[in-house]
N, CA, C and O atoms as a GROMACS GRO file, in nm:
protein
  564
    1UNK      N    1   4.568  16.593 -18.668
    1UNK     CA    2   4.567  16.683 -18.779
    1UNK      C    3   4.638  16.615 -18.895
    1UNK      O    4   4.754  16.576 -18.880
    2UNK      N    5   4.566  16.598 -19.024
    2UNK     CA    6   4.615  16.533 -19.109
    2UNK      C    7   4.695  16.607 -19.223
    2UNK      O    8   4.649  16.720 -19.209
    3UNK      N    9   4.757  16.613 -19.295
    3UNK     CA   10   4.863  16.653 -19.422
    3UNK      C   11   4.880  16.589 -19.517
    3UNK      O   12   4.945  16.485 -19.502
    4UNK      N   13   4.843  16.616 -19.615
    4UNK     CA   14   4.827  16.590 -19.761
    4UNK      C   15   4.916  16.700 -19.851
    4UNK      O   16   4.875  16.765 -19.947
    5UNK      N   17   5.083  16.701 -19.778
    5UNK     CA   18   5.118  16.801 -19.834
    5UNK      C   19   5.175  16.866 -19.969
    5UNK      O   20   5.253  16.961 -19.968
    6UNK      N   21   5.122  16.798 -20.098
    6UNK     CA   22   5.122  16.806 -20.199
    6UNK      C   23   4.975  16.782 -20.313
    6UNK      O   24   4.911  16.676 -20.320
    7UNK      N   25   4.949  16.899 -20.388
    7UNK     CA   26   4.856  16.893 -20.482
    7UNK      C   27   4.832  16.767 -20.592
    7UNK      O   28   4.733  16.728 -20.654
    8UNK      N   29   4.969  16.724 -20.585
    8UNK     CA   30   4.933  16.575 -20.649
    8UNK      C   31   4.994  16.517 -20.566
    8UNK      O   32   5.109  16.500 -20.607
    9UNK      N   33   4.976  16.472 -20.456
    9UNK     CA   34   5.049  16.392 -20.387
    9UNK      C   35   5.193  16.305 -20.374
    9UNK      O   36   5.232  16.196 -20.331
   10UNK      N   37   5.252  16.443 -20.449
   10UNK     CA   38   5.418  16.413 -20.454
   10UNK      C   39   5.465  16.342 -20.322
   10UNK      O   40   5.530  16.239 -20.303
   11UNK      N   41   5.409  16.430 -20.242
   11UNK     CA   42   5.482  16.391 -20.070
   11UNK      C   43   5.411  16.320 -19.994
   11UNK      O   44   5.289  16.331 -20.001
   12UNK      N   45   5.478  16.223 -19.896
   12UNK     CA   46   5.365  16.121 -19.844
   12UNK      C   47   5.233  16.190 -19.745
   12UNK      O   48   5.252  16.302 -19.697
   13UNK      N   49   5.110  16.123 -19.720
   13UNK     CA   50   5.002  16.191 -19.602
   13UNK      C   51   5.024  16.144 -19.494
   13UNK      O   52   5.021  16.032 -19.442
   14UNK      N   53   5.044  16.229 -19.471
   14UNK     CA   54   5.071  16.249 -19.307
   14UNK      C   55   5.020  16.325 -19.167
   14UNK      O   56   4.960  16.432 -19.176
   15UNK      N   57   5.040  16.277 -19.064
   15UNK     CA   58   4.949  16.324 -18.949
   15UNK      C   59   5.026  16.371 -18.844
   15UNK      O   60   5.131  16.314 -18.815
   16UNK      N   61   4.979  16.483 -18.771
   16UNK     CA   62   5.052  16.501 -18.689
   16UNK      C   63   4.963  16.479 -18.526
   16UNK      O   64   4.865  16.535 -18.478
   17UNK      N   65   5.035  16.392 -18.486
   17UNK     CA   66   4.960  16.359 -18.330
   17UNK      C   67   5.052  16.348 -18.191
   17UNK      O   68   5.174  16.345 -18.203
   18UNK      N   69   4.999  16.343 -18.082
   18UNK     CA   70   5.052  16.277 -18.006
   18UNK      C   71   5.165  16.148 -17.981
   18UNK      O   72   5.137  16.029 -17.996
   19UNK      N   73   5.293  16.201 -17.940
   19UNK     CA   74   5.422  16.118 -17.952
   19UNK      C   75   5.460  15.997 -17.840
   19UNK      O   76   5.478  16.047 -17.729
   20UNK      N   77   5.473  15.878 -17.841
   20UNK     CA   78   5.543  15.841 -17.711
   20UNK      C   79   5.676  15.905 -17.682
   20UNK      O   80   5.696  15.958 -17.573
   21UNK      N   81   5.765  15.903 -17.775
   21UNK     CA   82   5.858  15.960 -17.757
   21UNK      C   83   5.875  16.114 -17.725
   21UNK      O   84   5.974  16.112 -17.653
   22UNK      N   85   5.846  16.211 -17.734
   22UNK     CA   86   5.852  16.327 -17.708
   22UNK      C   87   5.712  16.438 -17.763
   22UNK      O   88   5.720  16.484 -17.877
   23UNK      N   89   5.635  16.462 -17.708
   23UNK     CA   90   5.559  16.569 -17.770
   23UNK      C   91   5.450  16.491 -17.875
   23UNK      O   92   5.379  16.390 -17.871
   24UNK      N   93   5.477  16.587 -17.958
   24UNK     CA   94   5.409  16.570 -18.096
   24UNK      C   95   5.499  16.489 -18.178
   24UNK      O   96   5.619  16.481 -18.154
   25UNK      N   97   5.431  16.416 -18.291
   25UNK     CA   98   5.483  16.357 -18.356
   25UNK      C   99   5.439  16.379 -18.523
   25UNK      O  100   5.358  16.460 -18.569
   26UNK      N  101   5.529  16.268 -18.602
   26UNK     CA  102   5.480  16.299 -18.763
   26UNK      C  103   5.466  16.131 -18.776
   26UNK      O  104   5.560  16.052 -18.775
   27UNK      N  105   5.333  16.100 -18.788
   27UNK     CA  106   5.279  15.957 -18.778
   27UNK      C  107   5.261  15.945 -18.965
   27UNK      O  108   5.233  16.045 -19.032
   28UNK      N  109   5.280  15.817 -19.023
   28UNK     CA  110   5.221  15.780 -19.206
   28UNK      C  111   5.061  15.761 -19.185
   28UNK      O  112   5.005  15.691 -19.100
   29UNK      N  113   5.012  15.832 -19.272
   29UNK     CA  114   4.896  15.822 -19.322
   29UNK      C  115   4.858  15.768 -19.424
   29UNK      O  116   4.747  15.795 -19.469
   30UNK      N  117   4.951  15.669 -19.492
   30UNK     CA  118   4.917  15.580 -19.613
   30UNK      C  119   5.091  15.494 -19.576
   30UNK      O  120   5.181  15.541 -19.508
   31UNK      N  121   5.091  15.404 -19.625
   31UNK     CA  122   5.243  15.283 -19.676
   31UNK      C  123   5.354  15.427 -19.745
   31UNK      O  124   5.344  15.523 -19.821
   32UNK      N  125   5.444  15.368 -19.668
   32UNK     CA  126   5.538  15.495 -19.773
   32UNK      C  127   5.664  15.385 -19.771
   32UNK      O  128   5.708  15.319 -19.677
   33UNK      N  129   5.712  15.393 -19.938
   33UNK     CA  130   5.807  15.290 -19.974
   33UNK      C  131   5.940  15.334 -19.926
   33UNK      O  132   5.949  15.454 -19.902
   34UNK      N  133   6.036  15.268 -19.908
   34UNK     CA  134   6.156  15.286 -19.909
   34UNK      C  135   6.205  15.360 -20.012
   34UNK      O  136   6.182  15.328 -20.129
   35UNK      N  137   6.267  15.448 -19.984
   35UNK     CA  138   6.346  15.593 -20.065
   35UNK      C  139   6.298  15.718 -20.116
   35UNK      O  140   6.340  15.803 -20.194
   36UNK      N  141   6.146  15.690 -20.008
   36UNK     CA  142   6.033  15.814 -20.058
   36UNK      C  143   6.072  15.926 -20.015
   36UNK      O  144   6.134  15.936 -19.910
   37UNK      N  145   6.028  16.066 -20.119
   37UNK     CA  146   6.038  16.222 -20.035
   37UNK      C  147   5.933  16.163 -19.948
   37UNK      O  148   5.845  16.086 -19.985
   38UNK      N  149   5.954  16.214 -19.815
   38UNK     CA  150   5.804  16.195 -19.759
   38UNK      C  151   5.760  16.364 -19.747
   38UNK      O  152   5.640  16.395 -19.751
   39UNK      N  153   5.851  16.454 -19.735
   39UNK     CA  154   5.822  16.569 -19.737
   39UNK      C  155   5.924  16.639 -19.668
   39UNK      O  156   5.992  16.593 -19.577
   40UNK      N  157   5.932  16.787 -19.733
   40UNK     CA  158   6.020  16.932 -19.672
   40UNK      C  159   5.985  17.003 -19.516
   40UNK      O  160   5.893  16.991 -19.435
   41UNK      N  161   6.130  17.094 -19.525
   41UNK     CA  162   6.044  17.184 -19.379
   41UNK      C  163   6.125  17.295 -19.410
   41UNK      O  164   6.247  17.283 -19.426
   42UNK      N  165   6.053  17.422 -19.423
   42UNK     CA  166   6.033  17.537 -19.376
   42UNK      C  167   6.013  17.594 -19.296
   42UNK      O  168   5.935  17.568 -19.204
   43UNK      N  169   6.119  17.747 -19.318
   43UNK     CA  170   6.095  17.816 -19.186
   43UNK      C  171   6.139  17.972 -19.176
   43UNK      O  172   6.114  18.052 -19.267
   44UNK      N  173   6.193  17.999 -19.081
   44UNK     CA  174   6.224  18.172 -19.068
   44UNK      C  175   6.385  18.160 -19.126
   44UNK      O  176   6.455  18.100 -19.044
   45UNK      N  177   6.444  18.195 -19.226
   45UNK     CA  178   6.582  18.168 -19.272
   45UNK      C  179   6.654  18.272 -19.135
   45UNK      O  180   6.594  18.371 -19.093
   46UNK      N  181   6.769  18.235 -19.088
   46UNK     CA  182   6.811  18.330 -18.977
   46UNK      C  183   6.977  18.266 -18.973
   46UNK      O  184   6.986  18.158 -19.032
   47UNK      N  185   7.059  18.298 -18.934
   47UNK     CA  186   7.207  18.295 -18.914
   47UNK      C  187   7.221  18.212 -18.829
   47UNK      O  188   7.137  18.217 -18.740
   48UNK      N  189   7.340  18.091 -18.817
   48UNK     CA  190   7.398  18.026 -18.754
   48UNK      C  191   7.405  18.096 -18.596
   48UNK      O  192   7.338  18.047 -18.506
   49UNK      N  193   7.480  18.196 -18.577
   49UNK     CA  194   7.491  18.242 -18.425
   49UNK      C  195   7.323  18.282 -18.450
   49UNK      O  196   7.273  18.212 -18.361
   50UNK      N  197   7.227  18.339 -18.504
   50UNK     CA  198   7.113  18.360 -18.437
   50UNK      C  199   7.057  18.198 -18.390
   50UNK      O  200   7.036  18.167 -18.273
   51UNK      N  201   7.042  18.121 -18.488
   51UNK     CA  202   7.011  17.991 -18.427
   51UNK      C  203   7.058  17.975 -18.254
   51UNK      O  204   7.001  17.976 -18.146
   52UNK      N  205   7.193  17.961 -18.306
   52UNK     CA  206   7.258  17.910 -18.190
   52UNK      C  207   7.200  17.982 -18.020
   52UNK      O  208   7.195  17.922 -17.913
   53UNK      N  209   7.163  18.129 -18.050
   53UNK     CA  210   7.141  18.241 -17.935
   53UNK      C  211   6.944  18.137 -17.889
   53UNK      O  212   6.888  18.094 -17.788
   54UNK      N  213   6.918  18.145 -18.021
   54UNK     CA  214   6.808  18.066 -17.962
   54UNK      C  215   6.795  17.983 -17.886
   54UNK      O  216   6.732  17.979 -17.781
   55UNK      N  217   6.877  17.885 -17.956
   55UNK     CA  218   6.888  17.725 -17.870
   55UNK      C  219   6.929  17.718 -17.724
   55UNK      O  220   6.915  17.617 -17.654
   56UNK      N  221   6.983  17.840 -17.682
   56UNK     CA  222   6.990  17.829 -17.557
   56UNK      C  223   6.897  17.829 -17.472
   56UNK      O  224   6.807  17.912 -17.474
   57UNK      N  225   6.909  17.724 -17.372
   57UNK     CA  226   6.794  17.675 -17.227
   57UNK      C  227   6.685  17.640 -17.310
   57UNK      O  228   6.577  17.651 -17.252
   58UNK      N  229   6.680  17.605 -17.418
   58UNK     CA  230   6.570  17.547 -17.440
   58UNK      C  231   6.597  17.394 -17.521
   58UNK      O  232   6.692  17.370 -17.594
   59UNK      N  233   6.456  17.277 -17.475
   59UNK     CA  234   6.486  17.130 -17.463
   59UNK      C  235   6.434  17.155 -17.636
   59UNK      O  236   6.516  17.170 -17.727
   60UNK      N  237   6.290  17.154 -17.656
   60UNK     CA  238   6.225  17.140 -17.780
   60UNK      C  239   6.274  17.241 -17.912
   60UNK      O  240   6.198  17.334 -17.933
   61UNK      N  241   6.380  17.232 -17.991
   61UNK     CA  242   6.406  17.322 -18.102
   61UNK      C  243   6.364  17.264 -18.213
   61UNK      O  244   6.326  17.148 -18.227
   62UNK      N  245   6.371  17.340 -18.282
   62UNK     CA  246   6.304  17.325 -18.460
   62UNK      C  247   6.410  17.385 -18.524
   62UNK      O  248   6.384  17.437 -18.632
   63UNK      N  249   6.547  17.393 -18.474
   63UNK     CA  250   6.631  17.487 -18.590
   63UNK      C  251   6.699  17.378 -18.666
   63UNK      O  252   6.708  17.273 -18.603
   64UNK      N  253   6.752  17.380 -18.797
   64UNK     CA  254   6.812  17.319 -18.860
   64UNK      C  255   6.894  17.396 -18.933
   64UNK      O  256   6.859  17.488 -19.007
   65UNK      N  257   7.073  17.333 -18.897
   65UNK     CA  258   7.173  17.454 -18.967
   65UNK      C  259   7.162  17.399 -19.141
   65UNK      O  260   7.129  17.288 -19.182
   66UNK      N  261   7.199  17.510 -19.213
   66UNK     CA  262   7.176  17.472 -19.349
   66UNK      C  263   7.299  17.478 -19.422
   66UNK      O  264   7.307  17.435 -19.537
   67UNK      N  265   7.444  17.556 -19.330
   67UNK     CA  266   7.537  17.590 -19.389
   67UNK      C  267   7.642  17.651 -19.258
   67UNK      O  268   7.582  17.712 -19.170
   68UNK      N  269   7.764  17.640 -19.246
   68UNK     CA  270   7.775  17.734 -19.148
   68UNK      C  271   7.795  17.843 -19.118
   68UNK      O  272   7.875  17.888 -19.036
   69UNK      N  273   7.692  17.916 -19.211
   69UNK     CA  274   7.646  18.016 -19.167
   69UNK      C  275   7.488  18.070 -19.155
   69UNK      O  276   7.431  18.126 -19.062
   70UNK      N  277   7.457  18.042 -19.242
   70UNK     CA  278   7.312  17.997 -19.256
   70UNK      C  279   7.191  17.892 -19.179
   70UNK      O  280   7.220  17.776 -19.154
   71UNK      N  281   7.099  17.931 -19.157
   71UNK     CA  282   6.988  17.784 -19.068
   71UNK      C  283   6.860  17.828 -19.091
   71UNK      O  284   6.833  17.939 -19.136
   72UNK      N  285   6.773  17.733 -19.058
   72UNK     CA  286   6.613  17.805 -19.072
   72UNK      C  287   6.546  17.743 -18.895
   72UNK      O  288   6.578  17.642 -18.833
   73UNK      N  289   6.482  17.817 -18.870
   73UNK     CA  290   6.386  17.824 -18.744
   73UNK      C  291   6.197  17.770 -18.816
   73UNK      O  292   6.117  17.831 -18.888
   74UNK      N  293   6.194  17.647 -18.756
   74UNK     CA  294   6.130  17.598 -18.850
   74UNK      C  295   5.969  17.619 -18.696
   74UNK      O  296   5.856  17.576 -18.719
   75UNK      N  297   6.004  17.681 -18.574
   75UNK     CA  298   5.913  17.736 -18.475
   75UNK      C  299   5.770  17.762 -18.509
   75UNK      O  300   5.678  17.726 -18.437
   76UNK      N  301   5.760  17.808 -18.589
   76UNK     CA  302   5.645  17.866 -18.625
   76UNK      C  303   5.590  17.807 -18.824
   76UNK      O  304   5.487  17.832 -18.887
   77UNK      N  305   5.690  17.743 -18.855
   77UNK     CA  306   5.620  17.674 -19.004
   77UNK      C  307   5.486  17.591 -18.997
   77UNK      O  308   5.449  17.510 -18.912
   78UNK      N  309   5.431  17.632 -19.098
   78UNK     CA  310   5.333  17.521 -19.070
   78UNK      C  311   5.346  17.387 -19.126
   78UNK      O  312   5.241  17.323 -19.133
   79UNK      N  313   5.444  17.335 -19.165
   79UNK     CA  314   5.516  17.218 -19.220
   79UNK      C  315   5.533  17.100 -19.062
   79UNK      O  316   5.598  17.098 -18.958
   80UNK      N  317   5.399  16.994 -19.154
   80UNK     CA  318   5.428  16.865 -19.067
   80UNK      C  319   5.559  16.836 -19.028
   80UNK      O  320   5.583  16.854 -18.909
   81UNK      N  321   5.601  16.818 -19.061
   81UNK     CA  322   5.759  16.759 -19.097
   81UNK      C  323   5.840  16.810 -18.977
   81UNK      O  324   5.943  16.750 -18.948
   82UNK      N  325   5.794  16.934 -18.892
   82UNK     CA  326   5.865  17.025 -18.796
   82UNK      C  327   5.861  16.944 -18.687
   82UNK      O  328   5.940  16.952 -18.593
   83UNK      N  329   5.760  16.856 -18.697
   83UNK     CA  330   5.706  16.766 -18.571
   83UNK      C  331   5.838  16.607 -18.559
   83UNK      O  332   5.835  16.533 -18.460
   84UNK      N  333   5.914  16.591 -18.648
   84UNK     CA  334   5.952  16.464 -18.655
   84UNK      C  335   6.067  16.451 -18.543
   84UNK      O  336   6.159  16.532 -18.529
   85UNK      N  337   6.045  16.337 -18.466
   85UNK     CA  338   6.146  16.314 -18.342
   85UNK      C  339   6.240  16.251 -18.401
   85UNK      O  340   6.256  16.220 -18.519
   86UNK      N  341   6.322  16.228 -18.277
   86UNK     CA  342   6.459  16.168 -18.317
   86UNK      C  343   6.427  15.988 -18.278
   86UNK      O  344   6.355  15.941 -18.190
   87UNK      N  345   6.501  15.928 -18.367
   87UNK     CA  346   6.525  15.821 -18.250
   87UNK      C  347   6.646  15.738 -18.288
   87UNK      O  348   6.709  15.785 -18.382
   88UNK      N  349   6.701  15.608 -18.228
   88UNK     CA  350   6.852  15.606 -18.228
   88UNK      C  351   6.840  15.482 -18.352
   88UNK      O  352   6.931  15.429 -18.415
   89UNK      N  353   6.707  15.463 -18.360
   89UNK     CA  354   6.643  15.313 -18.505
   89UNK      C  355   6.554  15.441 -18.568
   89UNK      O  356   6.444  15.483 -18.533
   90UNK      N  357   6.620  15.476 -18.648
   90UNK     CA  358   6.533  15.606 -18.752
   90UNK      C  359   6.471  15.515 -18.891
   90UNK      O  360   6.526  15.461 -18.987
   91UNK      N  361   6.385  15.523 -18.864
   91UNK     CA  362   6.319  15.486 -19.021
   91UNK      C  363   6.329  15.590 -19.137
   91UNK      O  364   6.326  15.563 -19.257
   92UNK      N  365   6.343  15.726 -19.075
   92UNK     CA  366   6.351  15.824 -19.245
   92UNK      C  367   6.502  15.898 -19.171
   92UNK      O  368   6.544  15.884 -19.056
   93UNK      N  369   6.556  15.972 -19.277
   93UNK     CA  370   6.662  16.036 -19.279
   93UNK      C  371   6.625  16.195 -19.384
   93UNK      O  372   6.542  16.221 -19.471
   94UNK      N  373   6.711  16.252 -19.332
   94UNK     CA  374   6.722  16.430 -19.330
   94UNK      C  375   6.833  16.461 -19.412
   94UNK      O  376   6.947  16.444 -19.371
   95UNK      N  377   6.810  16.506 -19.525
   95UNK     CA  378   6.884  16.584 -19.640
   95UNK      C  379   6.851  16.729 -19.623
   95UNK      O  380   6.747  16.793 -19.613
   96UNK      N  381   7.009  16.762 -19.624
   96UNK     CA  382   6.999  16.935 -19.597
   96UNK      C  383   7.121  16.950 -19.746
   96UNK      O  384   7.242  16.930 -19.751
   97UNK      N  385   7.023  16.994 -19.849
   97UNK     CA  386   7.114  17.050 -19.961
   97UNK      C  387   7.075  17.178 -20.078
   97UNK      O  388   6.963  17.177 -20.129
   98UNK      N  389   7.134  17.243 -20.100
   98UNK     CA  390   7.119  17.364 -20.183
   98UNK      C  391   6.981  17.499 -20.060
   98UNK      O  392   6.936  17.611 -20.086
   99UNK      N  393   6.974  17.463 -20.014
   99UNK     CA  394   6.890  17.534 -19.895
   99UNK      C  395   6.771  17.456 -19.852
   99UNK      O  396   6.665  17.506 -19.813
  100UNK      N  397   6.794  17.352 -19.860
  100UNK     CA  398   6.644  17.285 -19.849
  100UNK      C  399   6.621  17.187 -19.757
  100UNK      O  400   6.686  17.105 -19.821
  101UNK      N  401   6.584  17.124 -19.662
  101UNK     CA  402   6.545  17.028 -19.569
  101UNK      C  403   6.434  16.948 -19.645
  101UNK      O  404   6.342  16.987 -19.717
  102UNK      N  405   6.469  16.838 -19.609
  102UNK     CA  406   6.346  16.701 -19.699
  102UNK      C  407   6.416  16.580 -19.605
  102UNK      O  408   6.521  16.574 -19.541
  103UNK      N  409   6.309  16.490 -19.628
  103UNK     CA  410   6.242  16.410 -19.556
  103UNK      C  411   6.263  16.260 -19.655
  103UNK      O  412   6.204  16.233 -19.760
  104UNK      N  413   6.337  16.200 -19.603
  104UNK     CA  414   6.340  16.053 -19.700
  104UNK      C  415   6.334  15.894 -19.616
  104UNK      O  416   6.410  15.854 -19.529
  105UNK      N  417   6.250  15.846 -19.661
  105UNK     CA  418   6.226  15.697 -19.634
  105UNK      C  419   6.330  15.613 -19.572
  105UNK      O  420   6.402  15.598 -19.670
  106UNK      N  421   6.374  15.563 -19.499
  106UNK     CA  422   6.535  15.450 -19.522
  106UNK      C  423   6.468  15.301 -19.532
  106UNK      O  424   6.543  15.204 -19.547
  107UNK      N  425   6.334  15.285 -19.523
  107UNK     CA  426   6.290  15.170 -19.500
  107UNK      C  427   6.160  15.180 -19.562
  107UNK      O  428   6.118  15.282 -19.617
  108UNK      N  429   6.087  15.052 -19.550
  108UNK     CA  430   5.903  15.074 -19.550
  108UNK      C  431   5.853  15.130 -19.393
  108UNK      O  432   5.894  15.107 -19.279
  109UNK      N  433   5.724  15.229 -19.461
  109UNK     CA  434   5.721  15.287 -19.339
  109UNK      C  435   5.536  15.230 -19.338
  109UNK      O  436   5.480  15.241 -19.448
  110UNK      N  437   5.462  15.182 -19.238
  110UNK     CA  438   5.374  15.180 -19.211
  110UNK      C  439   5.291  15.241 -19.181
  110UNK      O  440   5.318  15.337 -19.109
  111UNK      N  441   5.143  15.218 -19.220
  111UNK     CA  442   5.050  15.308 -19.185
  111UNK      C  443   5.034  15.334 -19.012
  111UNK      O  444   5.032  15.241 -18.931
  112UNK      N  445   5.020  15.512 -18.968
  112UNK     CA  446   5.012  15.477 -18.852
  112UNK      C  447   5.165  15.517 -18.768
  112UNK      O  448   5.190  15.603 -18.684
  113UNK      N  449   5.242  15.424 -18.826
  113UNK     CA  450   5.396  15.427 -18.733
  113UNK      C  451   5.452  15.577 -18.765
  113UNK      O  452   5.446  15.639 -18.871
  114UNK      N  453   5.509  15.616 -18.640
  114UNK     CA  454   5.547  15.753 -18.636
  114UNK      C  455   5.702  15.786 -18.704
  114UNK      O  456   5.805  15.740 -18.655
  115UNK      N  457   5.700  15.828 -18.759
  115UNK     CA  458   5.831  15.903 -18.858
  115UNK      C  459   5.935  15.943 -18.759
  115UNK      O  460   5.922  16.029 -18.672
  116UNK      N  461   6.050  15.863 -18.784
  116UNK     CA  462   6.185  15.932 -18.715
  116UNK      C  463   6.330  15.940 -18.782
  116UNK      O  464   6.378  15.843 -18.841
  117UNK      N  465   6.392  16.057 -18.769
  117UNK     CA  466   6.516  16.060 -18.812
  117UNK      C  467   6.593  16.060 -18.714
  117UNK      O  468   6.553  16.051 -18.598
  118UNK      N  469   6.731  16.072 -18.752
  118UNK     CA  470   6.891  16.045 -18.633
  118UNK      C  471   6.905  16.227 -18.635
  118UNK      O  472   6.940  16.286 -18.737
  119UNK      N  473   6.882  16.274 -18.550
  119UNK     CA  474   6.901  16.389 -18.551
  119UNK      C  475   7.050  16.413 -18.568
  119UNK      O  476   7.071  16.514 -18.636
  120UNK      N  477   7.162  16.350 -18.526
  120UNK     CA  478   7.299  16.365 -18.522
  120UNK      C  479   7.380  16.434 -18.417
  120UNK      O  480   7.394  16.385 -18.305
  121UNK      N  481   7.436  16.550 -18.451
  121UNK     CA  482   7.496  16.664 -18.356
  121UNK      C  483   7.359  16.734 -18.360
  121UNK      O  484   7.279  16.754 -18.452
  122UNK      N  485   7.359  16.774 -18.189
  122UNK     CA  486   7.240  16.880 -18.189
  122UNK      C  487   7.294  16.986 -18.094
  122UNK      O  488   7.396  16.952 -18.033
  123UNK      N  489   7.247  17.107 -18.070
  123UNK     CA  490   7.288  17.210 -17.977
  123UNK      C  491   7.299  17.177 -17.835
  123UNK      O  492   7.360  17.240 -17.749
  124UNK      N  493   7.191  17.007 -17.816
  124UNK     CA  494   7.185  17.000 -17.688
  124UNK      C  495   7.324  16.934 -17.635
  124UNK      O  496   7.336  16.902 -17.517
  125UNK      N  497   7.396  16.921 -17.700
  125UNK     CA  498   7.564  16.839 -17.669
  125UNK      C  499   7.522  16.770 -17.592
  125UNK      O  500   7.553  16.792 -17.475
  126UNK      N  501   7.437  16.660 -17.624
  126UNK     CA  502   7.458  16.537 -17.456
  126UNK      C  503   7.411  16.604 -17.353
  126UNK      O  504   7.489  16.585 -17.259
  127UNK      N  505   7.297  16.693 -17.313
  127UNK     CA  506   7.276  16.755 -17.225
  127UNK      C  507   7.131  16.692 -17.202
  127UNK      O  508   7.088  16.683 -17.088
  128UNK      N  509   7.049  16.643 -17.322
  128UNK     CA  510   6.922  16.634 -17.312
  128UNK      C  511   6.907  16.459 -17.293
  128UNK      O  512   6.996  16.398 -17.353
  129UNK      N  513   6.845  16.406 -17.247
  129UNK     CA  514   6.820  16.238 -17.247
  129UNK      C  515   6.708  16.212 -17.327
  129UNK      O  516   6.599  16.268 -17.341
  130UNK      N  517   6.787  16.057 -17.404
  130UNK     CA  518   6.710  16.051 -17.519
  130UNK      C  519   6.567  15.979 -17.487
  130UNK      O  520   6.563  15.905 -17.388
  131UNK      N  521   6.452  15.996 -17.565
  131UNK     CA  522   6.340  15.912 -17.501
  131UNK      C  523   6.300  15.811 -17.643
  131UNK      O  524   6.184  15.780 -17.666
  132UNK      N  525   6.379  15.780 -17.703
  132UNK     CA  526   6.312  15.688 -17.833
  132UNK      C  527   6.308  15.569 -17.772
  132UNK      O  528   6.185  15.564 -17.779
  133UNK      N  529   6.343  15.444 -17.704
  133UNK     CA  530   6.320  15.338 -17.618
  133UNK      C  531   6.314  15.229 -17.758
  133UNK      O  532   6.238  15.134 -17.777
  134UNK      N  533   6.428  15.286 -17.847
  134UNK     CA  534   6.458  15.174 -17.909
  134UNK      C  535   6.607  15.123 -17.836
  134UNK      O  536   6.691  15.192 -17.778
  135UNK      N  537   6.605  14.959 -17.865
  135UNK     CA  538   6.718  14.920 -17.818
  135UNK      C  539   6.844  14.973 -17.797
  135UNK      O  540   6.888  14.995 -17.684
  136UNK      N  541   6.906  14.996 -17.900
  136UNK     CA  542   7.041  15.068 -17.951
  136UNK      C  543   7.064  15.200 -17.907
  136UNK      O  544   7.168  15.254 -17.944
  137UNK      N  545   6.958  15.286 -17.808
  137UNK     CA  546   6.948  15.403 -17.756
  137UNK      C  547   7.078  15.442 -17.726
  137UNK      O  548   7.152  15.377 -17.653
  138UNK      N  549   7.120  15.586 -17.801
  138UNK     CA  550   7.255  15.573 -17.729
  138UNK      C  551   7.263  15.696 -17.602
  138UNK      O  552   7.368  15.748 -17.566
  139UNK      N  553   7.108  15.731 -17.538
  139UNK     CA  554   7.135  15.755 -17.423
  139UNK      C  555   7.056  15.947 -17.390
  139UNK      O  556   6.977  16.000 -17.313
  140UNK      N  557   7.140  15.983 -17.504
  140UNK     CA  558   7.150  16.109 -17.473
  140UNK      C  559   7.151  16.222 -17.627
  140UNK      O  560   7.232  16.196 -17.716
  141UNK      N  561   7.068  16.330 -17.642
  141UNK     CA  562   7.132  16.405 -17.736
  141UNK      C  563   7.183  16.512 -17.740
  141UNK      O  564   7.234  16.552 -17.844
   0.00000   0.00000   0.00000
């Protein structure tokens, strides 16, 4: 499924497919330069403890805190971007500011190669094992 998620193509095209690393993924659909928006994510705006009540027993989340008190449940968005795995060699990185989640380049990203950020602290505290099978893996998130 492909994404063209901007009317003038502010934000990079992108695809969402099948992951080695986990699930689904957010693969480039054209060269995207170093320091690009590649694109936002949206979702259900909901409270820190509601997040948190969610995240329990479950491996695959989409929540992202926005404040601490504030987060969005990005479960049900239809925003590519919901799809992006983690890995421990991230080619894009995750800006969470003024309420907003976006999507930025750290490198050249290739046509094809699948989009990853450092997820950081996640709800899973070291509970979940990591599957990015880049070198530097640090194991666990």
């Amino acid at each position: 499924m492909a994404f063209d998620t901007s009317p003038l193509h502010q934000y990079a095209a992108v695809r969402v497919k099948r992951s080695r690393i986990d699930g689904f993924g957010v693969f480039a659909d054209e060269p995207i330069d170093a320091g690009r928006h590649i694109g936002d994510l949206t979702g259900e705006p909901i409270t820190v403890a509601e997040a948190r009540r969610r995240a329990q027993g479950r491996q695959r989340l989409m929540l992202v805190e926005l404040s601490p008190s504030r987060a969005i449940d990005a479960s049900r968005s239809a925003d590519a971007m919901r799809f992006t795995n983690h890995s421990c060699t991230a080619n894009a990185r995750i800006e969470v500011a003024d309420g907003e989640v976006r999507f930025f380049a750290l490198r050249e990203i290739a046509i094809g190669e699948e989009i990853t950020v450092s997820y950081g602290l996640t709800h899973h505290e070291g509970r979940l094992e990591c599957r990015c099978g880049a070198d530097n893996c640090q194991g666990r998130l």
